[in-house]
Every structure is written in structure tokens, then in C-alpha cells.
C-alpha positions in Angstrom: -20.0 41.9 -20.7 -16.6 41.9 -19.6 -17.5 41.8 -15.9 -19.5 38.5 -16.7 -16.8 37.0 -19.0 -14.5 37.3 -16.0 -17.0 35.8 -13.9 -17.0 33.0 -15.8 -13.0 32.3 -15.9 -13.5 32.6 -12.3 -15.8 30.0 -11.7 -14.1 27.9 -14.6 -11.2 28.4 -12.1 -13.0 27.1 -9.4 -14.0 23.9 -10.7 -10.5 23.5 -12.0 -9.1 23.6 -8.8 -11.9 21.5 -7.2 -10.8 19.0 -9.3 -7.2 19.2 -8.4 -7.5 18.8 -4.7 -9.8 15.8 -5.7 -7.5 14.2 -7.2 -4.7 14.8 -4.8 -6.7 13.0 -1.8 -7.1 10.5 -4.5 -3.0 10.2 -4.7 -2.4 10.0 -1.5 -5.0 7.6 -0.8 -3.9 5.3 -3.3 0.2 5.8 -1.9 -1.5 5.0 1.2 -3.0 1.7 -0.2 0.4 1.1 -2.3 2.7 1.4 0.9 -0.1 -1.4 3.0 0.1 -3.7 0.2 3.9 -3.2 -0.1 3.9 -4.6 3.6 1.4 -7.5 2.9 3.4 -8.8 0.2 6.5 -8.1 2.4 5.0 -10.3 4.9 3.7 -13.1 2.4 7.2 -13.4 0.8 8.4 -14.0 4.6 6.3 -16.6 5.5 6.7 -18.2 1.6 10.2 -18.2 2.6 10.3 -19.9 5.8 7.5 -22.2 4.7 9.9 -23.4 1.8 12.7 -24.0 3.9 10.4 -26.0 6.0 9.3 -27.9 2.9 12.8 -28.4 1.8 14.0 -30.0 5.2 16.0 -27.4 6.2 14.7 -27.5 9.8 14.3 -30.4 12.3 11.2 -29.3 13.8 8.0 -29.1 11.5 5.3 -28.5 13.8 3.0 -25.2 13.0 4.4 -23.4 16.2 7.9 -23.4 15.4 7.0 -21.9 11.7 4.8 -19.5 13.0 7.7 -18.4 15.5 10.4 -18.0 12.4 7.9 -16.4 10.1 7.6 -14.0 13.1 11.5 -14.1 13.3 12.0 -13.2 9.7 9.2 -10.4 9.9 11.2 -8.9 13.0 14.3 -8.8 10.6 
């Protein structure tokens, strides 16, 4: 009876830590997600940025080429 009891912790055990490593992949592949849209939305406020300067008249030059070169500029920085 005993023998089986312990079994049974055991394998209680088991799925326990099943679960556990489960659910760390799941952490780190949601950190991993996290930090790529920490970079997307680095990269959107960038180009919002230089796009609003644009807009405000800040710049001379308007053409697509020169905003895609600061957005790239600003992304560098």
C-alpha cells in the first residue's frame, strides 16, 4: 500500500514538473516575442517621428527617398 501510495506522489511529481518546464518554454517564448515587438514599436516611433518633422516643415526636401534615408538615420542612432 505504501509502495503504491509513493508511486503515486511520484508520478504526481512528474506531471508537476512536466508542467513547469511547459511553462517555462512558454516564458521565454513570450520574452522572446515581448523584446521583437519592443523593436517594432521602436522602429514605428522612429519613422513617426521623422515623418512628423517632415509634415511639420522642418526639412526642405520631402521626397520619399530622403525620409526613408532619415528614418534609417534615426534607426542607426
Amino acid at each position: 500500500q505504501n509502495e503504491k501510495e509513493l508511486q503515486d506522489v511520484v508520478k504526481q511529481q512528474e506531471a508537476k514538473m512536466l508542467q513547469l518546464i511547459d511553462k517555462s518554454g512558454e516564458v521565454t517564448r513570450l520574452k522572446e516575442e515581448v523584446t521583437q515587438l519592443k523593436r517594432s514599436l521602436q522602429r514605428a516611433e522612429t519613422e513617426a517621428k521623422v515623418l512628423w518633422e517632415e509634415m511639420r516643415g522642418q526639412e526642405a526636401k520631402g521626397d520619399a527617398a530622403h525620409v526613408q534615408e532619415r528614418v534609417l538615420l534615426r534607426q542607426e542612432v
